[in-house]
N, CA, C and O atoms as a GROMACS GRO file, in nm:
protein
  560
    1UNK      N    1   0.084  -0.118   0.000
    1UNK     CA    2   0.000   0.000   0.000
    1UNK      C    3   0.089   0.125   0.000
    1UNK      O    4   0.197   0.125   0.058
    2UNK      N    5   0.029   0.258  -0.083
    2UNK     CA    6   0.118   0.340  -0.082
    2UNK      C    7   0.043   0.434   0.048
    2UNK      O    8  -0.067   0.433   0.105
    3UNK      N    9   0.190   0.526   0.059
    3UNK     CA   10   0.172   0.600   0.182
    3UNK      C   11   0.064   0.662   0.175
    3UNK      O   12  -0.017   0.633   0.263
    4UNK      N   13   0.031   0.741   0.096
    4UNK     CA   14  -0.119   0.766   0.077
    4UNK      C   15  -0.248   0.716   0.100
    4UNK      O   16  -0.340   0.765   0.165
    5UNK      N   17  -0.239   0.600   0.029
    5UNK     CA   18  -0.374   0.506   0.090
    5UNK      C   19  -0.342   0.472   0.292
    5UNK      O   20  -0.414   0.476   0.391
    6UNK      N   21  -0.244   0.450   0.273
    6UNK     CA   22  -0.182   0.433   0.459
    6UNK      C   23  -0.243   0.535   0.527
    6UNK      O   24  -0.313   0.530   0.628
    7UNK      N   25  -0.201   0.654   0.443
    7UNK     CA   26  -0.275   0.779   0.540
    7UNK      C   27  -0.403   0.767   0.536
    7UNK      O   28  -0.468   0.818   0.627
    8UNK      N   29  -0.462   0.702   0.439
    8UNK     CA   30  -0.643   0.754   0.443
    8UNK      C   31  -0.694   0.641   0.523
    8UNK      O   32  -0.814   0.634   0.550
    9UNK      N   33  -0.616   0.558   0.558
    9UNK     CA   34  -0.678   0.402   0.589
    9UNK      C   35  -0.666   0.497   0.749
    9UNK      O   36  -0.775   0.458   0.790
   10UNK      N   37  -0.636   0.551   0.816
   10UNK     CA   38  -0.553   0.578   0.926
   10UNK      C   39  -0.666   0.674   0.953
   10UNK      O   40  -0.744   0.625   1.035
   11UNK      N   41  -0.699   0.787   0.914
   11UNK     CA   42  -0.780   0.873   0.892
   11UNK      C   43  -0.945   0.818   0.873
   11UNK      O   44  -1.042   0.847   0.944
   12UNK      N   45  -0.941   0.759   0.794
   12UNK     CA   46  -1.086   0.634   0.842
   12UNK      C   47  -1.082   0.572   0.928
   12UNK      O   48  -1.194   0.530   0.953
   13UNK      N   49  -0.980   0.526   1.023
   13UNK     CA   50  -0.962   0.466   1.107
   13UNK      C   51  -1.006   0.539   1.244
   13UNK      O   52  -1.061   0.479   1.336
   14UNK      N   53  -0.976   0.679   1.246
   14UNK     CA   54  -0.912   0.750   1.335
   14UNK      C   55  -1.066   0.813   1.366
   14UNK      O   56  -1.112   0.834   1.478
   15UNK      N   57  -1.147   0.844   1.208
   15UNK     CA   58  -1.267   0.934   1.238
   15UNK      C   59  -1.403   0.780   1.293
   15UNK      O   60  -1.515   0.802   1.339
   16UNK      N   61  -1.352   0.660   1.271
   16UNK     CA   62  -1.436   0.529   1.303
   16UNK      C   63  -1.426   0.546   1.511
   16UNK      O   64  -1.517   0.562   1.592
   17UNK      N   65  -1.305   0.534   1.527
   17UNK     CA   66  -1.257   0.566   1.670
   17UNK      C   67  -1.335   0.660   1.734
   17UNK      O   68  -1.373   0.636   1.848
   18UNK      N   69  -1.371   0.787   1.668
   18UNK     CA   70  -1.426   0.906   1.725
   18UNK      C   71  -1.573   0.853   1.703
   18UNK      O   72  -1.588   0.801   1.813
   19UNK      N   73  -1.661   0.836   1.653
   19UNK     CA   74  -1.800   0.828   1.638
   19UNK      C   75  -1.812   0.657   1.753
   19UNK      O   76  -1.919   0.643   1.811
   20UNK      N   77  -1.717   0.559   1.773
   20UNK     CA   78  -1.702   0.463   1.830
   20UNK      C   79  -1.728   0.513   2.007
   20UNK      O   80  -1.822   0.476   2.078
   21UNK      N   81  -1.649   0.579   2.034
   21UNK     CA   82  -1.608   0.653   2.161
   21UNK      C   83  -1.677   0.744   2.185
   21UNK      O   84  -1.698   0.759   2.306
   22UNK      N   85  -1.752   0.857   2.080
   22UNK     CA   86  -1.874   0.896   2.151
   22UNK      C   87  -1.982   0.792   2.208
   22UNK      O   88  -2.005   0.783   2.328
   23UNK      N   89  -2.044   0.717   2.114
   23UNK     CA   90  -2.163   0.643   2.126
   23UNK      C   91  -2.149   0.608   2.256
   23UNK      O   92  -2.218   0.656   2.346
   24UNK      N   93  -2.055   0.519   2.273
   24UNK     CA   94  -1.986   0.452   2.376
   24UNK      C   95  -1.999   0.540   2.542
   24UNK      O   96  -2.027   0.493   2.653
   25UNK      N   97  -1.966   0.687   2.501
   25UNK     CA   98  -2.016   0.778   2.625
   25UNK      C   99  -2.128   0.799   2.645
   25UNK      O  100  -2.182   0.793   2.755
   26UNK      N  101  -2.191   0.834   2.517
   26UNK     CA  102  -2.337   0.836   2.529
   26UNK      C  103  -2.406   0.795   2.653
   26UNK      O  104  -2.468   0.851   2.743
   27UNK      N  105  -2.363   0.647   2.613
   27UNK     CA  106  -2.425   0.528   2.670
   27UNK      C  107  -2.355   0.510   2.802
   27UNK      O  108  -2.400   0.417   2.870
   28UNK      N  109  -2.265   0.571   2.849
   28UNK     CA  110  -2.145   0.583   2.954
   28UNK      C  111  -2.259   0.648   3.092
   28UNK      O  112  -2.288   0.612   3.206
   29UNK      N  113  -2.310   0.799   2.969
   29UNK     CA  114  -2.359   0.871   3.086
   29UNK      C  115  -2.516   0.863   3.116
   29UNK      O  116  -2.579   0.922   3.205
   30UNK      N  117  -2.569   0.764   3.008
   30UNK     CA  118  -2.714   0.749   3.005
   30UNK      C  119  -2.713   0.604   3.141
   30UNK      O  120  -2.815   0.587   3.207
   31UNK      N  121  -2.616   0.533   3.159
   31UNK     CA  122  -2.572   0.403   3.249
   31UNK      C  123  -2.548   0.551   3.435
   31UNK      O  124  -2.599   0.559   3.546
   32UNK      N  125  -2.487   0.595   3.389
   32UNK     CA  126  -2.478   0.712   3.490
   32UNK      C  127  -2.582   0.759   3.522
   32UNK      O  128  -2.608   0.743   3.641
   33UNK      N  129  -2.673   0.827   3.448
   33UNK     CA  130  -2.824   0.849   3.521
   33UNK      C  131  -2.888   0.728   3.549
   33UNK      O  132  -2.978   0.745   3.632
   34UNK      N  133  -2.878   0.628   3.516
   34UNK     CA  134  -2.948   0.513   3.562
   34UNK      C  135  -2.898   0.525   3.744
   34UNK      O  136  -2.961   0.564   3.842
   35UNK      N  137  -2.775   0.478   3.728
   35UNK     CA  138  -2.736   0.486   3.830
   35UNK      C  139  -2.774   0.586   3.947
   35UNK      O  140  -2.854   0.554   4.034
   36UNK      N  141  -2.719   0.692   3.943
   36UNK     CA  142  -2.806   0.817   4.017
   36UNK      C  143  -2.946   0.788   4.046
   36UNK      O  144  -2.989   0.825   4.155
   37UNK      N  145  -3.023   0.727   3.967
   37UNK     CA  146  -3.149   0.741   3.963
   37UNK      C  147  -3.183   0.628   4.116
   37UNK      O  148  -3.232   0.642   4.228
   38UNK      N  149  -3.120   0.510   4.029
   38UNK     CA  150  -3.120   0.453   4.151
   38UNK      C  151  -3.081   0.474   4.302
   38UNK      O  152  -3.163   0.464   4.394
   39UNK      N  153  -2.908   0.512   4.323
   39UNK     CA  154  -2.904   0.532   4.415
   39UNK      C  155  -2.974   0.653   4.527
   39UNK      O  156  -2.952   0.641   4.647
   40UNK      N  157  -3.087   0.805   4.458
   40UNK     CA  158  -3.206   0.834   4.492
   40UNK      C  159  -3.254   0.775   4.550
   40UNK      O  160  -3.239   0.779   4.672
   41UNK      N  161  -3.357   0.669   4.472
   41UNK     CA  162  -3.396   0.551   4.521
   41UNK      C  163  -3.384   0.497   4.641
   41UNK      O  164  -3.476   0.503   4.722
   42UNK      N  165  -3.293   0.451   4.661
   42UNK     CA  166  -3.238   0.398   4.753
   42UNK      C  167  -3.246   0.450   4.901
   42UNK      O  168  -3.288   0.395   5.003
   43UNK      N  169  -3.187   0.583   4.876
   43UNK     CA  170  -3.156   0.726   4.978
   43UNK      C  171  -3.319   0.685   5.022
   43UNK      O  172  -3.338   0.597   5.106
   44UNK      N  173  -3.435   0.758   4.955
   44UNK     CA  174  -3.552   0.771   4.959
   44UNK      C  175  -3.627   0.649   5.026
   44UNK      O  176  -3.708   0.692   5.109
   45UNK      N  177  -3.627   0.493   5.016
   45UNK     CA  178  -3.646   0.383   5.062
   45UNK      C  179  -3.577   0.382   5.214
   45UNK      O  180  -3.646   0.357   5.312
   46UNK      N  181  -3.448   0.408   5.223
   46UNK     CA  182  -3.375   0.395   5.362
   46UNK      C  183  -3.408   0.477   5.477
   46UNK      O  184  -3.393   0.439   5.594
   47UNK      N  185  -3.486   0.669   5.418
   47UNK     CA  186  -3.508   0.737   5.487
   47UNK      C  187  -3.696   0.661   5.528
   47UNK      O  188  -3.733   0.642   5.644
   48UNK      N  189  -3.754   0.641   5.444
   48UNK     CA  190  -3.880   0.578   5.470
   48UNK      C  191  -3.881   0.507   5.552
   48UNK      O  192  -3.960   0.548   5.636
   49UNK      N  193  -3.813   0.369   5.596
   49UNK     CA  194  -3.798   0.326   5.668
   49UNK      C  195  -3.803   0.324   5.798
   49UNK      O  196  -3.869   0.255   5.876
   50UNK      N  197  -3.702   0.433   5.817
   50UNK     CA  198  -3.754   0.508   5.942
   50UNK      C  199  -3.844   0.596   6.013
   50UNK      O  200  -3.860   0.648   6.124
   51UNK      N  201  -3.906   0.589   5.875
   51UNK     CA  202  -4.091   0.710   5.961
   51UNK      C  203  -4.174   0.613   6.021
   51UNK      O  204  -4.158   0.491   6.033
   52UNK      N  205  -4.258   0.682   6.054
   52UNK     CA  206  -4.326   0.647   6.147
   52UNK      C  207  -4.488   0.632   6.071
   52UNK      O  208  -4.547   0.734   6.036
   53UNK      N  209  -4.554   0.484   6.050
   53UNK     CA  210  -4.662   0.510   6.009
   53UNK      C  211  -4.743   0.589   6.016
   53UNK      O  212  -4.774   0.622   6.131
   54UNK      N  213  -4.811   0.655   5.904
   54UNK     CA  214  -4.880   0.745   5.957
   54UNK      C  215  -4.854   0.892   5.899
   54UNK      O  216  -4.932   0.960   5.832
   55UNK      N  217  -4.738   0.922   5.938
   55UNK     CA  218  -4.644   1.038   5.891
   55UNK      C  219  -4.666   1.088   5.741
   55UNK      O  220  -4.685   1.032   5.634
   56UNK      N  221  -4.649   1.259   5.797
   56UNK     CA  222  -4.669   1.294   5.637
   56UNK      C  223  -4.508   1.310   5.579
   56UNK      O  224  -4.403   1.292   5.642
   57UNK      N  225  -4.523   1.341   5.467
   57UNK     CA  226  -4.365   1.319   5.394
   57UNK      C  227  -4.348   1.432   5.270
   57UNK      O  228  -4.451   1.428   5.202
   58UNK      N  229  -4.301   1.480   5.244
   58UNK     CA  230  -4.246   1.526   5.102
   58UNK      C  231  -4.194   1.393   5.031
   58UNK      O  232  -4.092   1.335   5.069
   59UNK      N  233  -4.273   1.351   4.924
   59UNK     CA  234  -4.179   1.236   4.861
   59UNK      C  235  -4.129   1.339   4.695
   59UNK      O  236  -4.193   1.422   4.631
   60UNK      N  237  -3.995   1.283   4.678
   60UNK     CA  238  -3.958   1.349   4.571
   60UNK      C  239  -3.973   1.249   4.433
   60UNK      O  240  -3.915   1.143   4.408
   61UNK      N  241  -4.056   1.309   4.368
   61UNK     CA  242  -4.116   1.223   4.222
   61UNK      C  243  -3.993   1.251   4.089
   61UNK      O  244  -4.019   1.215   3.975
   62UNK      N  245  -3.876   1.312   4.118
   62UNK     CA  246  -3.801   1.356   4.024
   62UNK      C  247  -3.815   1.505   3.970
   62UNK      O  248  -3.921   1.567   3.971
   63UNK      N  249  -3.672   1.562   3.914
   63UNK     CA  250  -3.692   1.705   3.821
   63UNK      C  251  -3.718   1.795   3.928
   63UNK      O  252  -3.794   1.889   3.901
   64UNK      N  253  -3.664   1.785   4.064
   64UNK     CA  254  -3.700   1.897   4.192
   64UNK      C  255  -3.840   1.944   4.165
   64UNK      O  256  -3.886   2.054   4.134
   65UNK      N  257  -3.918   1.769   4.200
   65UNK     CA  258  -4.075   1.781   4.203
   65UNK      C  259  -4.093   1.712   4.344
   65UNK      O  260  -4.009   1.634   4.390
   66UNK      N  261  -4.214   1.750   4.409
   66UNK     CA  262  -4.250   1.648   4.561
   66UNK      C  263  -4.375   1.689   4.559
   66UNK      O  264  -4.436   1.790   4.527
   67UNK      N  265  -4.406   1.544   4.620
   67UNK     CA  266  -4.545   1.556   4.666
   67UNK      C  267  -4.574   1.535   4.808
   67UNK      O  268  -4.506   1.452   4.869
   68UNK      N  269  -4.691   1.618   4.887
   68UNK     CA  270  -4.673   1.514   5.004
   68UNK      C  271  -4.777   1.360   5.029
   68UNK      O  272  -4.885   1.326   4.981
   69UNK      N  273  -4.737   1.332   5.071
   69UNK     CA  274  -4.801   1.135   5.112
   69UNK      C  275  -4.798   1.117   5.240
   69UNK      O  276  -4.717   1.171   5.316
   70UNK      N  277  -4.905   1.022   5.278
   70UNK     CA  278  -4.891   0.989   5.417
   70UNK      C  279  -4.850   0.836   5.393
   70UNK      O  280  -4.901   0.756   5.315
   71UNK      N  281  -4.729   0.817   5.492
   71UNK     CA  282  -4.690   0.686   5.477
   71UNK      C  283  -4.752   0.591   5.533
   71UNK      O  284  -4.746   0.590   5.656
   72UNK      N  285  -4.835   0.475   5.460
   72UNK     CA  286  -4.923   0.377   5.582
   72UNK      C  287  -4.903   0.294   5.593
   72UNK      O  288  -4.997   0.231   5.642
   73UNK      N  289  -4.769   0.208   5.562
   73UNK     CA  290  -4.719   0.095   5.557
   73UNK      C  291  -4.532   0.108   5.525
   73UNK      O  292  -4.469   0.035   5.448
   74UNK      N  293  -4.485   0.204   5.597
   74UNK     CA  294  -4.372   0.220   5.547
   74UNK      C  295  -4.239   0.099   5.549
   74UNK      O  296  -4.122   0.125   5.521
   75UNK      N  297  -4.292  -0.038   5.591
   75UNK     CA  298  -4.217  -0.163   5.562
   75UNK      C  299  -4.273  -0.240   5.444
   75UNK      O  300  -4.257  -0.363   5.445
   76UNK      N  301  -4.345  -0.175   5.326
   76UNK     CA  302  -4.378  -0.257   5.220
   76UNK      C  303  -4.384  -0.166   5.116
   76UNK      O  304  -4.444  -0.063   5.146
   77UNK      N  305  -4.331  -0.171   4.976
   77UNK     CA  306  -4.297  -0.097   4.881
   77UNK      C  307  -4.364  -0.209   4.773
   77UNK      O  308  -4.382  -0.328   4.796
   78UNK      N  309  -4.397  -0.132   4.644
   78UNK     CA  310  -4.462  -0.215   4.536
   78UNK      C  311  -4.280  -0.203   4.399
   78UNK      O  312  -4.197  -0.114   4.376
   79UNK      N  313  -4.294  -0.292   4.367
   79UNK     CA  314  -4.118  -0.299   4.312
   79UNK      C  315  -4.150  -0.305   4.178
   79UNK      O  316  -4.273  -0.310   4.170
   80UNK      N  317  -4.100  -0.306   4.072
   80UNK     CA  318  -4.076  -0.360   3.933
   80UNK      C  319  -3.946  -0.433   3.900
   80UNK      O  320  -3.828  -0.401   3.882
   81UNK      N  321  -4.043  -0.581   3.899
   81UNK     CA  322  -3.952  -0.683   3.911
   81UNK      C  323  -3.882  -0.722   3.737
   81UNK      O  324  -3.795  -0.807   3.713
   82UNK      N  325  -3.928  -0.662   3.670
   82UNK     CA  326  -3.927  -0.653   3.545
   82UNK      C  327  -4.053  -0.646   3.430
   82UNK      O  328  -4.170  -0.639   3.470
   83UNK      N  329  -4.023  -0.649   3.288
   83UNK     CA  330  -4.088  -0.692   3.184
   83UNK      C  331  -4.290  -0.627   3.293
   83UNK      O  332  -4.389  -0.700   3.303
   84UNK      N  333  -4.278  -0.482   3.346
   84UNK     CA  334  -4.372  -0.401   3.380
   84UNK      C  335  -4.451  -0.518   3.495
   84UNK      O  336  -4.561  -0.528   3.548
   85UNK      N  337  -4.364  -0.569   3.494
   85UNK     CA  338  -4.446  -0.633   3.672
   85UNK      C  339  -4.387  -0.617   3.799
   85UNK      O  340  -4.272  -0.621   3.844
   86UNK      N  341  -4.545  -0.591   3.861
   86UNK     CA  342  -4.516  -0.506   3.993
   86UNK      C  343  -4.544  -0.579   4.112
   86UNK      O  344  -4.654  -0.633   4.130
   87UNK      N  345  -4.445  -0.584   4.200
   87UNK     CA  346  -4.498  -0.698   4.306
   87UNK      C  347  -4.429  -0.610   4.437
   87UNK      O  348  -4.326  -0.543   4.440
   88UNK      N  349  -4.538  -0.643   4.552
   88UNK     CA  350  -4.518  -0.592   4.688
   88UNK      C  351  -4.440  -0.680   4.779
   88UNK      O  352  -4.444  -0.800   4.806
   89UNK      N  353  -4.333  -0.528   4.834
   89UNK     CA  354  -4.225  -0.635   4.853
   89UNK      C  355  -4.174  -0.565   4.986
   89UNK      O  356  -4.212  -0.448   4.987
   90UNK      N  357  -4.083  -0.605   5.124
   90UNK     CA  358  -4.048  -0.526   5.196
   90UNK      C  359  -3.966  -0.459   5.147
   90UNK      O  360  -3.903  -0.489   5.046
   91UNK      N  361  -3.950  -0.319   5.234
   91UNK     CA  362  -3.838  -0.221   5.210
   91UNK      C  363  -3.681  -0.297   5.205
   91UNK      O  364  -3.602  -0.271   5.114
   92UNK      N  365  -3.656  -0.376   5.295
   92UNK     CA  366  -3.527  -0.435   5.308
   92UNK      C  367  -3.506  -0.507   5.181
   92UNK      O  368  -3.416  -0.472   5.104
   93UNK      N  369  -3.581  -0.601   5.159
   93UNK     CA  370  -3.615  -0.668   5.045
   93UNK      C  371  -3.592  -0.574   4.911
   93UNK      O  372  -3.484  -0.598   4.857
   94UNK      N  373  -3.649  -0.500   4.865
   94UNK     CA  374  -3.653  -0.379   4.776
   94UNK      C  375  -3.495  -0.323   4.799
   94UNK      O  376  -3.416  -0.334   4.705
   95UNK      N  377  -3.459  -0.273   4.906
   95UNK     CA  378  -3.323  -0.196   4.912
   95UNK      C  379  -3.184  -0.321   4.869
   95UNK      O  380  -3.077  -0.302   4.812
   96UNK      N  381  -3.237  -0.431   4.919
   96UNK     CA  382  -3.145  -0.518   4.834
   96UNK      C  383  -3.146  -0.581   4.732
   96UNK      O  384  -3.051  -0.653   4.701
   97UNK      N  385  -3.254  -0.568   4.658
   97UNK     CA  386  -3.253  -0.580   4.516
   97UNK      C  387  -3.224  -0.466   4.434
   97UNK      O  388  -3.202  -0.482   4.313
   98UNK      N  389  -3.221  -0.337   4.496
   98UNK     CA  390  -3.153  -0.223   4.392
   98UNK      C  391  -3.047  -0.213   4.441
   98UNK      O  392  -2.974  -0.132   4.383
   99UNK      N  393  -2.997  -0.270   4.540
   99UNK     CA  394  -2.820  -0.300   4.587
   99UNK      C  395  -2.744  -0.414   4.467
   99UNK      O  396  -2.637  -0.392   4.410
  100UNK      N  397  -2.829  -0.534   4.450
  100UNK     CA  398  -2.766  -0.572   4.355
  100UNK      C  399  -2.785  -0.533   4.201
  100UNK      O  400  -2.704  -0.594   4.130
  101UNK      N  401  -2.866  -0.452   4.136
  101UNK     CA  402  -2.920  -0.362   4.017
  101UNK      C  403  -2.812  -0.277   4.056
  101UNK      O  404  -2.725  -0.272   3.968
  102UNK      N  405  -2.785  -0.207   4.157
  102UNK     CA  406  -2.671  -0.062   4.139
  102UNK      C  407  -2.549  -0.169   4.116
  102UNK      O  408  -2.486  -0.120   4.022
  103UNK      N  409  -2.490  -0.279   4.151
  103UNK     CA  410  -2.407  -0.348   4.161
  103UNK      C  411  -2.382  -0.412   3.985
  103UNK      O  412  -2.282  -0.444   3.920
  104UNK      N  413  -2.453  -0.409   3.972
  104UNK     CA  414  -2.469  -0.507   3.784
  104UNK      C  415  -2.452  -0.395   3.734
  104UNK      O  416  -2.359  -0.390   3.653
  105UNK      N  417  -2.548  -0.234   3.765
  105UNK     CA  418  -2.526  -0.122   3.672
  105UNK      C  419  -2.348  -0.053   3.653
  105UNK      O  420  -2.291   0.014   3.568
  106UNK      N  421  -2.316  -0.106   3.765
  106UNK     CA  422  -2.191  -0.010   3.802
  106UNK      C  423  -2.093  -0.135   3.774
  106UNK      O  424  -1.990  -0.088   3.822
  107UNK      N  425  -2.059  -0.264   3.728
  107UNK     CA  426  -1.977  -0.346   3.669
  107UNK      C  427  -2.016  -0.317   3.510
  107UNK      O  428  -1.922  -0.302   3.432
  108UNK      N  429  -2.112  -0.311   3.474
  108UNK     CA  430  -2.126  -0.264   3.356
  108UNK      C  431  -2.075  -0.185   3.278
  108UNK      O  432  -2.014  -0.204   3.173
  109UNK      N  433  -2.118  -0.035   3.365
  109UNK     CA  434  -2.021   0.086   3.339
  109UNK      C  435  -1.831   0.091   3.349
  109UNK      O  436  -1.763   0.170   3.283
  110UNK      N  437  -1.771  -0.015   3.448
  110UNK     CA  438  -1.663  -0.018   3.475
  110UNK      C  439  -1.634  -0.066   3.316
  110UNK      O  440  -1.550  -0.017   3.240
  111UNK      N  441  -1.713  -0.158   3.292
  111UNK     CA  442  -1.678  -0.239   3.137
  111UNK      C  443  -1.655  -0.111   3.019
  111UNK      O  444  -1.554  -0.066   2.965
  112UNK      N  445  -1.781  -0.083   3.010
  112UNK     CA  446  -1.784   0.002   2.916
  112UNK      C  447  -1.684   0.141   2.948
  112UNK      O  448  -1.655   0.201   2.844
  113UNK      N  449  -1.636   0.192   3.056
  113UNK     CA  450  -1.484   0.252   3.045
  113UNK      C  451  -1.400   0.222   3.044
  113UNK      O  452  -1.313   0.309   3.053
  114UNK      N  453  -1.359   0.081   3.033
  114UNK     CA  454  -1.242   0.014   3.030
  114UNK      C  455  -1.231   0.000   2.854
  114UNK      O  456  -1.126   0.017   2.793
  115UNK      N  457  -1.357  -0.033   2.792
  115UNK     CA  458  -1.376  -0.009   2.658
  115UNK      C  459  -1.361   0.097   2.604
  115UNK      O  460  -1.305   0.089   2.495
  116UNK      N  461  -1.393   0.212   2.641
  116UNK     CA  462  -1.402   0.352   2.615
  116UNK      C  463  -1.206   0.387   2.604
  116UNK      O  464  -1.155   0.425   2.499
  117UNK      N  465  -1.140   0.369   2.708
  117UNK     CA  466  -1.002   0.421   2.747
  117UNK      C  467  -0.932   0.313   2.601
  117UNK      O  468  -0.857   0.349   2.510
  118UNK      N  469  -0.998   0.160   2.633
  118UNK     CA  470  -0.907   0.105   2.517
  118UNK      C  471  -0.911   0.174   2.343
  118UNK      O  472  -0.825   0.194   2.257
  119UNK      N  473  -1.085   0.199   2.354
  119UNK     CA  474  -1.039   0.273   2.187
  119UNK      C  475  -0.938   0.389   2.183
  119UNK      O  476  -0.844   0.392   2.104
  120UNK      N  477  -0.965   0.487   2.272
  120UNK     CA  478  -0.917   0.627   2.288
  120UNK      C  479  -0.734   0.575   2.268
  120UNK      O  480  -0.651   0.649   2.216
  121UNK      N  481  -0.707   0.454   2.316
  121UNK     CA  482  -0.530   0.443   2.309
  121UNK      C  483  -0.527   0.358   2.156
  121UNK      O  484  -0.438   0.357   2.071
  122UNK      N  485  -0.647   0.295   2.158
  122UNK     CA  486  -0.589   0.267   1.972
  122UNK      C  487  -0.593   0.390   1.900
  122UNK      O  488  -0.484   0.412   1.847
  123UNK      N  489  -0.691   0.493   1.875
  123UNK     CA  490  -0.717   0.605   1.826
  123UNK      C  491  -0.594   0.639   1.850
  123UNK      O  492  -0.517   0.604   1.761
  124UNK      N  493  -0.538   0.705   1.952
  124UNK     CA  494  -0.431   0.753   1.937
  124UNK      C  495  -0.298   0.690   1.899
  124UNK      O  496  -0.196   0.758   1.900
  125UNK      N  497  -0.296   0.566   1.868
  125UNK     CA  498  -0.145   0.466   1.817
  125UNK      C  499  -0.206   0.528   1.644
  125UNK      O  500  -0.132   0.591   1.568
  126UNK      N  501  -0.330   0.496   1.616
  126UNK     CA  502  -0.314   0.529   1.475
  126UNK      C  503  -0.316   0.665   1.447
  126UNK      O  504  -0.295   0.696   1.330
  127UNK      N  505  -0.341   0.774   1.547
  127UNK     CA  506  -0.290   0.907   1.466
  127UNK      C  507  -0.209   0.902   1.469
  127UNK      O  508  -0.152   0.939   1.366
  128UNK      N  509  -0.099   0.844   1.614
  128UNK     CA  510   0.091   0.862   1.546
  128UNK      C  511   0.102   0.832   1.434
  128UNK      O  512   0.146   0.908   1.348
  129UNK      N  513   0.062   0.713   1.413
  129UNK     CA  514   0.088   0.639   1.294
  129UNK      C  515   0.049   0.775   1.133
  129UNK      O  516   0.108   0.807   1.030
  130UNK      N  517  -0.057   0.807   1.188
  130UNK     CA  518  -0.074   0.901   1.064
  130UNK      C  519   0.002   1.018   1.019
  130UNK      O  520   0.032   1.060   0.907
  131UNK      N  521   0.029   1.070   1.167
  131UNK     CA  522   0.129   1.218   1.193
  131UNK      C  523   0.250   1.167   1.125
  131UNK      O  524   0.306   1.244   1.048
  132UNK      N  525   0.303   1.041   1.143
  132UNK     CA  526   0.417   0.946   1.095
  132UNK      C  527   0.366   1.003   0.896
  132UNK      O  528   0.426   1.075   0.816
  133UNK      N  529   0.291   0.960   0.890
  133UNK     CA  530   0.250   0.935   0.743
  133UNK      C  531   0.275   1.089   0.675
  133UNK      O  532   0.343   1.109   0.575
  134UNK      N  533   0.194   1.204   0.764
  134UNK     CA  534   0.208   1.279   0.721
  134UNK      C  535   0.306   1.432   0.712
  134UNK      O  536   0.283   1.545   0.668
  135UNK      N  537   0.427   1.363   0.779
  135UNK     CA  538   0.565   1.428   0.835
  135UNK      C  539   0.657   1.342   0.683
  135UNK      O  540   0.708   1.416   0.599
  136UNK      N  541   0.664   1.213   0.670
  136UNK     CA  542   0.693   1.139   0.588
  136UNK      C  543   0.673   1.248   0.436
  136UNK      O  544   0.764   1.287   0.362
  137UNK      N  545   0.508   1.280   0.424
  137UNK     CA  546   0.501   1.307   0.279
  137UNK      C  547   0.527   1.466   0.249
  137UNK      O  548   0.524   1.521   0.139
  138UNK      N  549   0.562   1.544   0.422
  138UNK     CA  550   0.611   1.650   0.356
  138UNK      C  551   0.757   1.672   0.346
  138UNK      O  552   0.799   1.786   0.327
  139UNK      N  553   0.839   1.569   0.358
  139UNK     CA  554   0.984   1.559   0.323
  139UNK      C  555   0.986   1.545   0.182
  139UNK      O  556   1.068   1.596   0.105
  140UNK      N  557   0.865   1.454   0.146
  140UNK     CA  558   0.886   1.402   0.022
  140UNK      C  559   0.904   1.540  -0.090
  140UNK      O  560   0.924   1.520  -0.210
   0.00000   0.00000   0.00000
């Protein structure tokens, strides 16, 4: 292959890397609000816990929104166990099933930045490689 095609192969290479590594964040920080969302969640379930039946509450519905509720069973929460089914479940119960959901979300994400850092160091072996190419053709 001539240096030329080398350079463009490198340069397709390089602009594949960039649209690769966004998506890839995209999805980095959309795994990140998941997360957040949950650990909310969580916060919100643990403080419940400790009221006192009966009790009124500010519950926060998201987007610095609240409503107030009176809590009348604050050891039983309705969950989504998946595929939109909803089953009543204790709080403890509930707080450790989004313990292991934050736990799967957040090995996930470790993945997908360990993926993210590996393109970003190929991307950058093939721009040397290109800067190489294109230091090369202005000697020429």
């Amino acid at each position: 292959m001539s240096k030329d095609e080398e350079l463009t192969k490198c340069l397709t290479l390089i602009e594949q890397y960039k649209e690769q590594i966004n998506s890839m964040e995209m999805q980095s920080s959309y795994l990140q609000a998941i997360i957040n969302e949950y650990n909310k969640v969580k916060l919100t379930l643990e403080q419940i816990v400790k009221i006192d039946k009966g009790s009124e509450v500010l519950l926060p519905l998201g987007g610095s929104t609240y409503i107030e509720a009176n809590i009348t069973n604050p050891s039983k929460v309705l969950f989504d166990i998946g595929a939109g089914v909803v089953t009543e479940k204790k709080s403890t119960d509930a707080i450790s099933k989004i313990d292991k959901r934050l736990e799967e979300l957040q090995k996930t994400q470790e993945k997908l930045l360990t993926i993210i850092q590996n393109l970003q160091n190929e991307a950058t072996e093939v721009s040397a490689k290109a800067q190489k190419y294109l230091s090369e053709q202005e000697k020429d």
